[in-house]
N, C-alpha and C positions, 0 to 999 in steps of 0.2 A: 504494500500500500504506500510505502513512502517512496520507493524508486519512482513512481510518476509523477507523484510533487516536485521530485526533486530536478526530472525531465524538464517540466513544466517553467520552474523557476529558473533553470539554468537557461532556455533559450526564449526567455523574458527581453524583450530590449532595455537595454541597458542608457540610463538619460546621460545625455552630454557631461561630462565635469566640467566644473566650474574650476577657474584660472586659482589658484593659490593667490593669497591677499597681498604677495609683491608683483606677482603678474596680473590683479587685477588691476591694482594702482599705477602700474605703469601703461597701461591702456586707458585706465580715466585720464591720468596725464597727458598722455597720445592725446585724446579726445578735445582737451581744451587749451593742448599746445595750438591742435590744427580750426579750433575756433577762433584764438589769438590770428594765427596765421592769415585765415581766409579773413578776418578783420582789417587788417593791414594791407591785405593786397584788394582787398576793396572787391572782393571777389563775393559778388552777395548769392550763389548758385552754391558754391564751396559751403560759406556759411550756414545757410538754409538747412543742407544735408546734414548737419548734427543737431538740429533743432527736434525734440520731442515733435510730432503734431499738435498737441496741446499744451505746448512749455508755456509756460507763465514768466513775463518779464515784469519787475519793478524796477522800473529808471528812478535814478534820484528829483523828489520834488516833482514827480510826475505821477498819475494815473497807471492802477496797473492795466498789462498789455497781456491777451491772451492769444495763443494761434500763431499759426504760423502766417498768417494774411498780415499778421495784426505787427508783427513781432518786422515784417520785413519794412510796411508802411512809417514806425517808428524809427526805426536805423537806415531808412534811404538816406538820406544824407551822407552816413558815412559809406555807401558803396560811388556815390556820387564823382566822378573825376577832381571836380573842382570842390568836394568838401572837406571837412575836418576829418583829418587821420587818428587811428587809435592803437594803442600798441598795449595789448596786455601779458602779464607772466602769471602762471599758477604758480604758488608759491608752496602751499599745503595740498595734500590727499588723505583723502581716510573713505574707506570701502568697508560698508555694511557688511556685517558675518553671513548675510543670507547672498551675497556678491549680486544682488540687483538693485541697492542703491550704494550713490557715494556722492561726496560732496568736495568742490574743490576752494581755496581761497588765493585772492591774488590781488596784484595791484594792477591798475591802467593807467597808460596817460591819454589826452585830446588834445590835438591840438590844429588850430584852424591856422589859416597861411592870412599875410598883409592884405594882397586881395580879394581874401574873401569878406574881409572887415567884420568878422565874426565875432562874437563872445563865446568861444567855444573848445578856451584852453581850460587845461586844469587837470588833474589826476585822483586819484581816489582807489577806492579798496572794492572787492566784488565776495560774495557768496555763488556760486553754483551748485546745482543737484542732479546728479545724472542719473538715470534710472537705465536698468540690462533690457533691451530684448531682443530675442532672438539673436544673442552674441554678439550685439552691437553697444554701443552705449549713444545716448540719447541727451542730450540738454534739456530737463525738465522745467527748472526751475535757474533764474539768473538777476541775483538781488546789487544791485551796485550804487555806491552814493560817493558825491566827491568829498574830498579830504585833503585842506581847507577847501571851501568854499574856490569856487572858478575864479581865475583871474580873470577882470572885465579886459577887451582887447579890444579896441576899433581903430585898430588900422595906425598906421605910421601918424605922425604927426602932419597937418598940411606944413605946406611949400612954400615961403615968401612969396 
């Protein structure tokens, strides 16, 4: 009676493993080096592709931002040629024991060009939450606020 259980169980599928918690965190890292990255190169196609479908944005002193419609309409600017650039680093990782969340922290900078006559330098600190599926990771959640307060910038000073 137990030999066919055992039949049984033994050609049971067996679920994918999951990455050990320094091989998950170096893929969360992965994850939000290459959001940093497709940030910078203005690449909003790149960026998009790590976004959850339902990630949740809170910009600093802004309304939150849900969706990916919502999330890209928010950040045109910075895929814009002539907008303000962003450059961010993850600094920390930490990967849930169940290895489908994790959370990264990091700093950014903005910064807008003379011609653009922007108010839209400044840097600050960020929260992310990345959630697994299907052996991807995902941008869920992305909390960021400046630190100090933006530098006001308009533009060179006029020209005698």
């Amino acid at each position: 009676m137990l030999a066919p259980l055992l039949v049984l169980l033994s050609s049971a599928p067996v679920p994918p493993a999951k990455p050990g918690p320094p091989a998950a965190r170096a893929a969360v890292r992965r994850a939000d080096e290459e959001r940093c990255a497709a940030l910078g190169a203005k690449d909003e196609g790149r960026f998009l592709a790590v976004l959850a479908d339902d990630v949740s944005l809170f910009p600093d002193r802004q309304p939150l931002v849900k969706g990916k419609a919502a999330a890209r309409e928010l950040l045109a600017p910075f895929f814009d040629a002539k907008g303000p650039s962003v450059s961010c680093e993850p600094l920390t990782v930490e990967v849930a024991a169940s290895g489908e969340l994790a959370y990264t922290t990091g700093t950014y900078v903005v910064k807008g060009t003379e011609a653009e006559r922007s108010p839209t330098r400044g840097h600050g600190k960020y929260v992310t939450v990345w959630r697994r599926r299907s052996g991807a990771w995902k941008l869920a959640v992305d909390i960021a606020n400046n630190s100090p307060p933006a530098e006001r910038d308009f533009g060179p000073p006029p020209t005698p």
